[in-house]
N, C-alpha and C positions, 0 to 999 in steps of 0.2 A: 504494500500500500504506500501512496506517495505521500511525502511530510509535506503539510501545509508551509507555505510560504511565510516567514516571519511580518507583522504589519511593518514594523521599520525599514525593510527591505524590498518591500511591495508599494511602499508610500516615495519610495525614493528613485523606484521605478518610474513609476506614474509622472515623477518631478520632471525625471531626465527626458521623458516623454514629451512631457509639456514645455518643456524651453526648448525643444526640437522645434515644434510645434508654432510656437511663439515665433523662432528664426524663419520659419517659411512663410507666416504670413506677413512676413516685414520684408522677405524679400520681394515676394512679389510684387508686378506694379501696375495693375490694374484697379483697385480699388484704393481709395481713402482710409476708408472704414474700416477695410480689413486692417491694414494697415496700423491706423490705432486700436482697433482691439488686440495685434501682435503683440505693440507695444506693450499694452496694458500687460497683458500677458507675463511678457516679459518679465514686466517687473513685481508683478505679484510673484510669478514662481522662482524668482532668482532669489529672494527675499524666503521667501520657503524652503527654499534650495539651504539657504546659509544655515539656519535651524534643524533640518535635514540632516544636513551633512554631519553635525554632533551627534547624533544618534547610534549607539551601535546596531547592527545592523541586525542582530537576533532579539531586539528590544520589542515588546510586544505594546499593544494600543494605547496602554493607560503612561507607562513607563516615554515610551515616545511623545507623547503630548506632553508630560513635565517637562520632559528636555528641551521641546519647542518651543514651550511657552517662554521658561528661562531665558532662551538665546535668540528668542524675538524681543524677548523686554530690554535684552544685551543692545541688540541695535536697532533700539527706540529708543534707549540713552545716547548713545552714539550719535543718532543723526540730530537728535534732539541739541546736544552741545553744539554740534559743526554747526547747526541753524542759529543757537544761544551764541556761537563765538564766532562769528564768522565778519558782522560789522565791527568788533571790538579788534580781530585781528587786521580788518582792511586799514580802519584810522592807524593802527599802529605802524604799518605800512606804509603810510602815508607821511611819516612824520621825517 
């Protein structure tokens, strides 16, 4: 009988799936629309991807989501500061 596929491993599938996914409809050039929904794409699952990628890989559903949740909160500090420091660094630059 065949072993179930681990959820952390299956979730990271589906990720690498989706930023495939994502790159083809941004290359394409016939639509707008498509276009930005790649985009979008994109960056929702590259952002899911970073949290993702923490996880080990026989980590199951419940155990996977603490780890993403953690290291989605990791960079929503992150971008949160670059946003908070970003005109402080420009003036300083400036001087």
């Amino acid at each position: 009988m065949k072993k179930a596929t681990p959820f952390a491993s299956r979730l990271q599938q589906i990720l690498i799936a989706l930023l495939l996914l994502s790159l083809a409809l941004i290359a394409q050039q016939f639509s707008k629309a498509v276009y930005q929904a790649g985009l979008v794409l994109l960056i929702v699952s590259t952002i899911l991807q970073i949290g993702a990628s923490n996880v080990p890989p026989s980590a199951g559903a419940k155990q996977t989501g603490r780890i993403m949740l953690i290291a989605l909160v990791i960079v929503a500090i992150v971008f949160g500061l670059g946003i908070f420091l970003a005109p402080y660094l420009i003036h300083l630059g400036q001087r």
